[in-house]
C-alpha positions as CSV (number, residue, x, y, z in Angstrom):
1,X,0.0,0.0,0.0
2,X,1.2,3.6,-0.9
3,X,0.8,5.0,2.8
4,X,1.1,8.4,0.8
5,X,-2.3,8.3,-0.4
6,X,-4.0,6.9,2.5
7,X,-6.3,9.8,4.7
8,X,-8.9,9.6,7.2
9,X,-12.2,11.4,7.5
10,X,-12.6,12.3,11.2
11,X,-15.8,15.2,11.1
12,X,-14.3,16.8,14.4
13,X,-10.5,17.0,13.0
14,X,-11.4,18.8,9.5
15,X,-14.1,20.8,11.1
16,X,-11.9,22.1,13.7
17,X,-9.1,22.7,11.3
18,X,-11.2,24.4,8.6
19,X,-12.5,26.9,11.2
20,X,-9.3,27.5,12.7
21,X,-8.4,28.6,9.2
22,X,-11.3,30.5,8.4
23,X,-11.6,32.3,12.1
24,X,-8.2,33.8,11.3
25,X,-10.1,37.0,8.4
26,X,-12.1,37.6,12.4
27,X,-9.1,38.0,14.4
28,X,-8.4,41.7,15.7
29,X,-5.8,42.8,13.3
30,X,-5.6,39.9,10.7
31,X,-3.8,41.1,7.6
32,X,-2.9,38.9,4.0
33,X,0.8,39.3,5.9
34,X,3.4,36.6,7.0
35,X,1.8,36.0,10.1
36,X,-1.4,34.5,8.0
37,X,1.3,32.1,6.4
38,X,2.3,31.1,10.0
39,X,-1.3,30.6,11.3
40,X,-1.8,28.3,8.0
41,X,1.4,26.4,8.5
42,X,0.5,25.6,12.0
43,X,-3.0,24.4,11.3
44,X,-1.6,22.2,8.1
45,X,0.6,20.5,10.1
46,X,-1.9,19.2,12.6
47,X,-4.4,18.6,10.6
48,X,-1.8,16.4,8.5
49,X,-0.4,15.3,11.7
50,X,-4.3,13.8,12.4
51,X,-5.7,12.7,9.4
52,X,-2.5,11.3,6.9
53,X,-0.6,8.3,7.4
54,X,1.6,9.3,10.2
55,X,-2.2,8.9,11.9
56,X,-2.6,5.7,10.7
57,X,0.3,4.0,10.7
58,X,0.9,5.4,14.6
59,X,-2.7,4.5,15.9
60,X,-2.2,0.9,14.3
61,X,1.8,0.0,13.8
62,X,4.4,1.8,15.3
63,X,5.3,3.7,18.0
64,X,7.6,5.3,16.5
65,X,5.3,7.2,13.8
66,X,2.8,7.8,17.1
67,X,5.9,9.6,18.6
68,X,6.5,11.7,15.5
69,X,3.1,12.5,16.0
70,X,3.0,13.6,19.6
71,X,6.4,16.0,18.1
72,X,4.2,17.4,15.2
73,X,1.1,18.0,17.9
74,X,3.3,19.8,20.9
75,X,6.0,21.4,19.4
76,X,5.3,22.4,15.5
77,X,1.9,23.0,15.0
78,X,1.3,25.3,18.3
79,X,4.6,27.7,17.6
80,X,3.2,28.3,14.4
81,X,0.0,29.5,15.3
82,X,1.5,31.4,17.8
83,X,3.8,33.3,15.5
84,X,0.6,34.4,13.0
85,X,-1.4,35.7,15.9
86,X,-1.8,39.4,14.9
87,X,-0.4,42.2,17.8
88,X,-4.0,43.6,18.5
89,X,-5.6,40.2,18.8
90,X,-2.8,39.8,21.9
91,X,-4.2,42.5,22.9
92,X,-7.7,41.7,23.1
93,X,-7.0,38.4,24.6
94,X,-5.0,40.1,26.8
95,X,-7.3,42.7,27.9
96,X,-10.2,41.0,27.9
97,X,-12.3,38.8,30.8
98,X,-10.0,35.6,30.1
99,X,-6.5,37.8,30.5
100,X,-5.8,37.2,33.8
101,X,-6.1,33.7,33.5
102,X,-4.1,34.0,30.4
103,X,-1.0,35.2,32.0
104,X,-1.0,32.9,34.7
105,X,-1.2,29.7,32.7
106,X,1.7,31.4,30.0
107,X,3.7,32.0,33.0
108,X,7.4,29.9,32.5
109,X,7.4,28.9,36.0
110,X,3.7,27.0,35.7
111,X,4.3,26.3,32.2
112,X,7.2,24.4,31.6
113,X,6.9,22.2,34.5
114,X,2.6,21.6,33.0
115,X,4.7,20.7,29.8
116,X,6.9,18.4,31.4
117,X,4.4,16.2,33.0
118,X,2.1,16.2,30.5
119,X,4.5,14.5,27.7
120,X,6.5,12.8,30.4
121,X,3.0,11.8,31.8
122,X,1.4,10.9,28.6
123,X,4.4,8.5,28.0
124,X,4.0,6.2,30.7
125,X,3.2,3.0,28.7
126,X,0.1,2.4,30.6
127,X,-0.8,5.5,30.1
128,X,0.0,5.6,26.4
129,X,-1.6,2.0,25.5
130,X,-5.0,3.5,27.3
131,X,-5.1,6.0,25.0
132,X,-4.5,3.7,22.3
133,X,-7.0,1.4,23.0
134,X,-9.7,4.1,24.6
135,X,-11.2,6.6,21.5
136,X,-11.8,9.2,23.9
137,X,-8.4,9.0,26.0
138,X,-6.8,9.4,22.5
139,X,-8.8,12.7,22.4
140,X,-7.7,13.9,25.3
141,X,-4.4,12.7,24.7
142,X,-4.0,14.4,21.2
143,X,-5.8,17.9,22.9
144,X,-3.1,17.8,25.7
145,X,-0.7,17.7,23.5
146,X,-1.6,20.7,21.3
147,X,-2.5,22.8,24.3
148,X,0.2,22.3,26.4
149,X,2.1,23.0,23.5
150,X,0.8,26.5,23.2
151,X,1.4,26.9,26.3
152,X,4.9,26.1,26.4
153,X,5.8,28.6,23.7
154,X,3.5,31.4,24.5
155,X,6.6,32.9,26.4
156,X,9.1,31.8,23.7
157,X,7.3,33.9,20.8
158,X,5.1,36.4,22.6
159,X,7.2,39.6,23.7
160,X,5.2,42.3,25.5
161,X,7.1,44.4,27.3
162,X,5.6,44.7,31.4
163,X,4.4,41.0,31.2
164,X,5.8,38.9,34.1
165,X,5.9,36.0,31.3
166,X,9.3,37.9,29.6
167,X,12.3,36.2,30.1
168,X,15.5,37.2,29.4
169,X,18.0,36.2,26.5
170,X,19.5,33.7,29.4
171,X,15.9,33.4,31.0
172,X,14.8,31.8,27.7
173,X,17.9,29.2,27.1
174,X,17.3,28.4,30.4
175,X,13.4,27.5,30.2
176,X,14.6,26.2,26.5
177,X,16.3,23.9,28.6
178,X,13.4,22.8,30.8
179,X,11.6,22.1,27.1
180,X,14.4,19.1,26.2
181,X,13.8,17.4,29.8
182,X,11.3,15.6,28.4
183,X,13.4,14.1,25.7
184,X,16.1,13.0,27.9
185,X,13.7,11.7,30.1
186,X,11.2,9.7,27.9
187,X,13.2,9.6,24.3
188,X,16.4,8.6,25.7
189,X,14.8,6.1,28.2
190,X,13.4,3.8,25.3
191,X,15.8,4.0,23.4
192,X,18.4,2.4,25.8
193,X,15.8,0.0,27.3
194,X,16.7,-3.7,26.7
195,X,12.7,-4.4,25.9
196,X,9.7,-3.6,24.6
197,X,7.4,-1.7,27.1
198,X,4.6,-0.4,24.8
199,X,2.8,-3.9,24.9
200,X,-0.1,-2.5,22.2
201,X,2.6,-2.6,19.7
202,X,4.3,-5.7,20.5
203,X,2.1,-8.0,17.5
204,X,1.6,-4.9,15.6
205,X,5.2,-3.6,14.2
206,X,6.5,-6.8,13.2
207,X,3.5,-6.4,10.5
208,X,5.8,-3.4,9.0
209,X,8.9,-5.2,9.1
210,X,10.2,-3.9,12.6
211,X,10.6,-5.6,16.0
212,X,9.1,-4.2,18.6
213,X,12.1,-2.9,20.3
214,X,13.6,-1.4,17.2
215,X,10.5,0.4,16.4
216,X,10.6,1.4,20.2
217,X,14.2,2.7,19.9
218,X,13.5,4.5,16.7
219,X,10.6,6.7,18.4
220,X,13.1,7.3,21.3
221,X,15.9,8.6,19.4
222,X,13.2,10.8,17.4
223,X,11.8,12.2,20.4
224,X,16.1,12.7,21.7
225,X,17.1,13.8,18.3
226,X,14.4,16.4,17.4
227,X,13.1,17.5,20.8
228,X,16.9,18.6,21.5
229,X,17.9,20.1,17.8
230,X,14.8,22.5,18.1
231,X,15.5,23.4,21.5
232,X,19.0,23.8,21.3
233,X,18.3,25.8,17.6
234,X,15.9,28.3,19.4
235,X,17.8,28.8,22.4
236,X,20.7,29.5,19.6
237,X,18.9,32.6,18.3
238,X,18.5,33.8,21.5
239,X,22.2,33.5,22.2
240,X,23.1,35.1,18.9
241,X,21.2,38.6,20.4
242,X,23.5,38.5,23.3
243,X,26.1,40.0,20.8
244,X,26.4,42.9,19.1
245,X,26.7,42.9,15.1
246,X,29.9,43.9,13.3
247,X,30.4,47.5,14.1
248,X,27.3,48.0,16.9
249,X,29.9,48.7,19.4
250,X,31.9,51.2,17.5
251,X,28.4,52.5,16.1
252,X,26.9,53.4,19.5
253,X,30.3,54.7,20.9
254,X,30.4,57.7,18.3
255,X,26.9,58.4,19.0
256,X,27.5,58.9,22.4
257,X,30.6,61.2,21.6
């Protein structure tokens, strides 16, 4: 079978996508800009992350695509969005009824440690195989992942200045840091374990042409290998701002003169 061409039809998945997409002409300050290309890149890859073959083949096969998955769902997608939000809808969020509760769930100190047990948590092969085998658990699962990841990187993306959610340049690569935890902890866990510990894949993967424990081993290192190159690369751009460009210093020392 070409897995390429193989798509589900869940109603609630491209309902929920196609008015994610259409809301964005309502939101305060929505322009045909850049950030409309974000917003559409963030809801194409969950929506692909959902209904194409990575869907398929995680639900039913391997672990490995479900972890890809989960990576898609927490730490692509939600960015994305974040980055096409418009300033004034910020704003009104912000300002409105639901602001206060806004800032406190965006704050780093509740957030990352919310992210960390909820992929850590989520992980737990009893935790994952209920999900797996439970429609509605795999909801829930699937939800956690994308708010929690929205969460996460509210205070990565989102820069306004007198919010207790503003780190600084070191603030950030240190709550970057807090981001990979979960990578170390889950991804490099099953990739060294000498066994299989996600039981609903144990008849399932050798149907693909991988063990058990090499389809295991493959999600872990995905989770290690990705989790840790995007946190390290966005932590790296906040390093670069710690230093002047060519010339800045010399630049602001004759304007002070």
């Amino acid at each position: 079978m070409h897995w390429l061409t193989v798509w589900e039809f869940d109603p609630s998945v491209w309902a929920g996508c196609a008015l994610a997409l259409a809301a964005y002409r309502w939101l305060p300050g929505a322009r045909r800009d850049r950030r409309l290309l974000f917003w559409v890149a963030g809801v194409m890859v969950i929506f692909v992350s959902l209904e194409s073959a990575i869907d398929v083949i995680g639900d039913n096969y391997l672990f490995s695509m479900h972890m890809a998955q989960h990576l898609l769902l927490a730490m692509v997608g939600p960015p994305l969005m974040i980055l096409g939000l418009p300033p004034r809808t910020v704003d009104a969020w912000l300002g409105g009824r639901a602001g206060r509760l806004l800032r406190a769930i965006v704050n780093p100190f509740l957030a990352g440690p919310v992210y960390f047990l909820i992929v850590v948590g989520w992980h737990w092969p009893p935790f994952f195989d209920y999900g797996l085998t439970h429609p509605l658990g795999h909801v829930l699962q699937h939800l956690s992942f994308i708010a929690v990841g929205f969460i996460f990187w509210w205070a990565v993306v989102v820069h306004r200045p007198g919010e207790r959610w503003n780190l600084s340049v070191l603030g950030e690569v240190a709550y970057l840091t807090v981001g990979a935890l979960p990578a170390v902890v889950v991804g490099l866990t099953v990739a060294l374990l000498p066994h299989p510990v996600y039981l609903f894949y144990l008849d399932r993967a050798p149907l693909l042409g991988f063990s058990a424990l090499a389809d295991q081993r493959l999600g872990g290192i995905i989770m290690f290998v990705f989790d840790n190159a995007l946190m390290v690369g966005v932590a790296g751009w906040y390093l670069w701002h710690l230093f002047p460009a060519d010339g800045a210093d010399e630049a602001r020392l004759r304007a002070g003169r």
